[in-house]
Every structure is written in structure tokens, then in C-alpha cells.
C-alpha positions in Angstrom: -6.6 0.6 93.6 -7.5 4.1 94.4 -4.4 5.3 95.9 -2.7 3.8 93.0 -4.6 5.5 90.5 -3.9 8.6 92.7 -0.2 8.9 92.2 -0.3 7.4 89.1 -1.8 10.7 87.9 0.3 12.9 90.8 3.4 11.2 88.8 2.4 12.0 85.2 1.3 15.7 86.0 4.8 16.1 87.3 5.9 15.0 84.1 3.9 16.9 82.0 5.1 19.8 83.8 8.8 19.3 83.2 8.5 18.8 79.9 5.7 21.8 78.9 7.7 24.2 77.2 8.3 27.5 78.6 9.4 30.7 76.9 12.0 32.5 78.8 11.6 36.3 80.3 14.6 38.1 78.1 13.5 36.5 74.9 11.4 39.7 74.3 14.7 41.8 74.3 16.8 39.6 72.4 19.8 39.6 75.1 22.7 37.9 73.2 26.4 37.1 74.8 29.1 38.0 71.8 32.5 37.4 72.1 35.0 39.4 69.4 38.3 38.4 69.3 39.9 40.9 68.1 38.8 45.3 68.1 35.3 46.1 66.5 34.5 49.6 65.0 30.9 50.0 65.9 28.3 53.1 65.2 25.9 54.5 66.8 26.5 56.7 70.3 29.4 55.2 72.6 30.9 56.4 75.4 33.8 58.4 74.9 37.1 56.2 73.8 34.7 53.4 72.7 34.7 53.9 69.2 35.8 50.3 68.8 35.8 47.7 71.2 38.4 45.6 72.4 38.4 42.2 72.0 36.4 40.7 74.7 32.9 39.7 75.7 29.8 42.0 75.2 26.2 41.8 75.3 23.6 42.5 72.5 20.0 44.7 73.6 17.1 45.4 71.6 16.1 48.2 74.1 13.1 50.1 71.4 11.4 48.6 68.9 9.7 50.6 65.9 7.8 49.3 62.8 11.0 50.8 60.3 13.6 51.0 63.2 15.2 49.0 66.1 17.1 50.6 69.0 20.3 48.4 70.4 22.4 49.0 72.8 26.0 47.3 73.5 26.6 46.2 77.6 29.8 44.8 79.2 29.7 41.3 80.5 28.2 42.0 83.5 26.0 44.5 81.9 26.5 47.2 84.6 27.8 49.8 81.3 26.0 50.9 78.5 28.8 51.1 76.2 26.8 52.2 72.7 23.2 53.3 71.7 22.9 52.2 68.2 19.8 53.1 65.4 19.4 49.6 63.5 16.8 48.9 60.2 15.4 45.7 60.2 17.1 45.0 56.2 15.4 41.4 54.6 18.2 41.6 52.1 20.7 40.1 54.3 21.7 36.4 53.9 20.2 35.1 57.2 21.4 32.0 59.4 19.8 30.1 61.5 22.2 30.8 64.4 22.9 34.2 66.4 25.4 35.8 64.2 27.7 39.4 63.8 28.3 40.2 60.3 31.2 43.2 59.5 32.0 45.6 56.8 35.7 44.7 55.8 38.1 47.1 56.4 42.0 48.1 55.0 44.7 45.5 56.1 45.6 46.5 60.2 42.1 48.7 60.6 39.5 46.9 62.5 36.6 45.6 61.2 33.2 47.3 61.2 30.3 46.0 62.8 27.7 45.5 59.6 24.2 43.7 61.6 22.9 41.3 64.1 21.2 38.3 63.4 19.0 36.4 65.9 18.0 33.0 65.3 14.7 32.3 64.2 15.0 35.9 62.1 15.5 35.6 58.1 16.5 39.3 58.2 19.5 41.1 60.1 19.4 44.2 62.3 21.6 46.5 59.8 23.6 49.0 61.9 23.2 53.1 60.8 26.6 54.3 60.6 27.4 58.5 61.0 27.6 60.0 57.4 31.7 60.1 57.1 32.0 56.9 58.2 29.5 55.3 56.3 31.1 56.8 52.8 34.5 55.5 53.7 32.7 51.7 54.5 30.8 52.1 51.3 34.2 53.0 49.2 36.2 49.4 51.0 33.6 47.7 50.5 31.7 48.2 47.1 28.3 48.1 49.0 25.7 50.6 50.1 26.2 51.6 53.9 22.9 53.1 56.4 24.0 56.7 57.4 21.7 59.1 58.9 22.4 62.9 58.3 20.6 64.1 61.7 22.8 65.7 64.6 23.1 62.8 67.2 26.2 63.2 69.4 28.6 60.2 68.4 31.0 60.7 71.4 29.7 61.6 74.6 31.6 61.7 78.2 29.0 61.2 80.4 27.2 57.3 81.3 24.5 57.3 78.6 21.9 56.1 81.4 22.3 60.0 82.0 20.7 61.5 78.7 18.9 58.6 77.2 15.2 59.9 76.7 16.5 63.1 74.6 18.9 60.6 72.9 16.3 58.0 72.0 14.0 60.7 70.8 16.6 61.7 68.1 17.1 58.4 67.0 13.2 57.4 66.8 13.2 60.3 64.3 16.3 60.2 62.8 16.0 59.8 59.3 18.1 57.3 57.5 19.6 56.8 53.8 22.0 54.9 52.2 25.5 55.7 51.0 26.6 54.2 47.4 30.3 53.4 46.9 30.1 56.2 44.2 29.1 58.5 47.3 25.5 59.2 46.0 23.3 59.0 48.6 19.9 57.3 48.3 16.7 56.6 49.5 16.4 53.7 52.2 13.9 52.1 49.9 16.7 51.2 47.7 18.9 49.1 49.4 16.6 47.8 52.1 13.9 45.4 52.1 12.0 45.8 55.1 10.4 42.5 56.4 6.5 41.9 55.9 4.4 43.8 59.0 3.4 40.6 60.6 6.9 39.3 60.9 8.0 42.7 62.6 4.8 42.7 64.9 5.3 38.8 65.9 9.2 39.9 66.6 8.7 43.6 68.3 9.4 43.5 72.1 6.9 45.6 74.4 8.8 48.7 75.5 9.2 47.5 79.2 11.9 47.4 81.5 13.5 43.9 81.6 13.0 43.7 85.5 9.0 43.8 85.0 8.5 40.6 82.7 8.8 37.3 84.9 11.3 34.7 84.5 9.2 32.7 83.0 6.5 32.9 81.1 3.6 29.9 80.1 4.0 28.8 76.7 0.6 29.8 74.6 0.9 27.0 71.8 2.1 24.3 73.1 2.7 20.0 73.0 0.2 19.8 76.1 -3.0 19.0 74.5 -1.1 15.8 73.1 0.2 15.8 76.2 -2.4 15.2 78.2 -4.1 12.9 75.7 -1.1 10.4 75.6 -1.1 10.8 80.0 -4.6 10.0 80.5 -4.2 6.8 77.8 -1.0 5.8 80.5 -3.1 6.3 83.3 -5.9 4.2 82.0 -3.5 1.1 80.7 -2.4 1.4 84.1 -5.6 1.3 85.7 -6.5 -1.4 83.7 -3.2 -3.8 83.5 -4.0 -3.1 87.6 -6.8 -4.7 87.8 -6.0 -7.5 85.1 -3.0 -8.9 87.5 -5.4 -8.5 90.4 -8.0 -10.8 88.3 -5.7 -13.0 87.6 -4.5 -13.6 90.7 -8.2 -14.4 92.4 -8.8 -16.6 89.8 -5.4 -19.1 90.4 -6.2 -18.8 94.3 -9.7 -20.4 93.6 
């Protein structure tokens, strides 16, 4: 009886730990595979001749997080290059999915389209990409909608791996300032086009600023099914225990 009550409970803590959920180590930076099929203009700081991206298979980084302002960069497959730096706004106004999604900004017949935001699943609001001024006005015009431009002097072209220059170039971009572009060409205040998402939302969703390599591949899940879990194990165990010792009874009592 003992020994079967033993690894009757051995048996249902293995379950219970296959089944515990678990929250997985990259969540925090939101790493997302994208594959574009054909070329995609994108913004932000790229390495020279990588204005727009050939079709082909990238990866998606939240690498800073701000209260106003995410920092993403674009990787290769293998994520061994850096191939943009990219200032971002959290916008609310953006029709959300519940999938991982690219929205663009449409572009002239044989002109590649412009990467708009990024949606991860589980957001309602997109990560609305910040465009240099020039560009931004001649998105706004094709498409009859307001475009995020920031007027500060980042470098939109450099030669040299970004890895190289990337704490002078993420201090420009945490205090870049950043306004809106209307098709007419007026520019506005962010306030006006934007809807930033209420602070609890952007605190449950900002990653700590550490290096992917220091957060574990696995971390415990803090709300959880186990409670019930356990509950629902311990009632198993105990029907167990006692349809045990039921069939045992029985059994004495039609030797006798």
C-alpha cells in the first residue's frame, strides 16, 4: 500500500510538472521571425545599402524600452547583423490583431512598400515606426495619413556595424523628439495623431534593459493553473488510495 501510494504521487508530480506553464526567456524582448516577400523600405538607422530590405527572412528586437518610446532593431536570420536601429511610439490608434503582424505605408506602383508598425500578439496597440523628416512627408502625401518623423540629427546611413557606435546612437534616439507629418505637410504635435496606451499596459509590457544572454531559458510561471492543479492531484491520489484498499477488502472478504 505504501509503495503504491509512493509512486502514485512520484507519477502525478511528474505530471504536474509537464503541464505547469512556463514563460519563455526572449518573451521579454519580443524576438519575432518575419519573412517579407518582396523589398521593404524601413526607417530608422541601417547599415549602409540597407535602406530597404530584400525579400527574405529577418528578425524583430525590442532592444530599449521607454514610457513614450521603444527602441527596435532589425537582425538577419541568424541574427549575427544588426541591420537597422529604429525609434518606434507605442500608437493605441492602430487597428490591432491578435496575431504577430507588419503593417506598411503604401507606396507608388514599382516602389517598395514602407514598413508602417509591429504588432505583437497579446498588444491592442502597434509599435509605429519614426521615419527621417523627407521621407516621412513623401509617405504622408501617398498615403493621405499622418507619418512619425523626428527633426533631430541621427545619422540614417552609416558604414560601420552598428554594434560599433550604439550607446552614442541610442542616446540620440532616447531624446529624439518626435512629431507628426500631415499629408498637407504641416507638422504637428505627437499628441495629435497618437494615442499612447494607458501606463499600466506599457509597464506590464516594458522589458528590463538586460542583455538577452542573462535571463534564463526558462522562467517559473507566477500565476498559474497549479493550485487547481494540485487540488484535482491530491483528489487522484486519494481515490486511488482508496479504490486500493476497497479491491483489497473485497478480496479478504470472498477468501473467507
Amino acid at each position: 500500500m505504501k509503495s503504491f501510494f509512493i509512486a502514485t504521487l512520484a507519477t502525478f508530480a511528474f505530471v504536474l510538472l509537464a503541464v505547469s506553464p512556463v514563460a519563455r526567456g526572449d518573451d521579454w524582448n519580443r524576438k519575432t521571425t518575419v519573412h517579407f516577400s518582396s523589398p521593404v523600405e524601413i526607417p530608422g538607422v541601417h547599415l549602409k545599402g540597407w535602406g530597404v530590405l530584400p525579400a527574405g527572412t529577418y528578425v524583430f528586437k525590442i532592444m530599449d524600452s521607454q514610457a513614450n518610446r521603444h527602441i527596435v532593431q532589425i537582425f538577419s536570420e541568424d541574427e549575427k547583423t544588426i541591420y537597422a536601429t529604429i525609434l518606434a511610439v507605442p500608437n493605441y490608434r492602430l487597428k490591432a490583431t491578435d496575431k504577430t503582424s507588419i503593417t506598411f505605408h503604401e507606396r507608388p506602383a514599382g516602389e517598395p512598400e514602407a514598413l508602417r508598425a509591429w504588432f505583437y500578439p497579446g498588444r491592442n496597440w502597434g509599435e509605429e515606426f519614426v521615419y527621417p523628416r523627407e521621407n516621412a512627408i513623401a509617405l504622408a502625401k501617398s498615403n493621405k495619413l499622418p507619418v512619425l518623423f523626428t527633426p533631430a540629427d541621427v545619422p540614417v546611413e552609416v558604414a560601420e556595424p552598428l554594434e560599433s557606435s550604439m550607446d552614442a546612437l541610442l542616446e540620440k534616439l532616447r531624446r529624439a523628439p518626435v512629431l507628426a507629418i500631415q499629408p498637407t505637410g504641416a507638422e504637428v504635435q505627437l499628441a495629435q495623431v497618437v494615442t499612447t496606451p494607458p501606463a499600466d499596459e506599457l509597464q506590464a509590457a516594458t522589458a528590463p534593459a538586460e542583455p538577452a544572454a542573462s535571463m534564463p531559458a526558462e522562467l517559473p510561471a507566477t500565476a498559474s493553473e497549479v493550485p487547481i492543479l494540485l487540488l484535482t492531484g491530491f483528489a487522484l491520489v486519494a481515490f486511488a488510495v482508496w479504490s486500493r484498499f476497497f479491491r483489497n477488502r473485497s478480496t479478504d472478504i470472498r477468501v473467507h
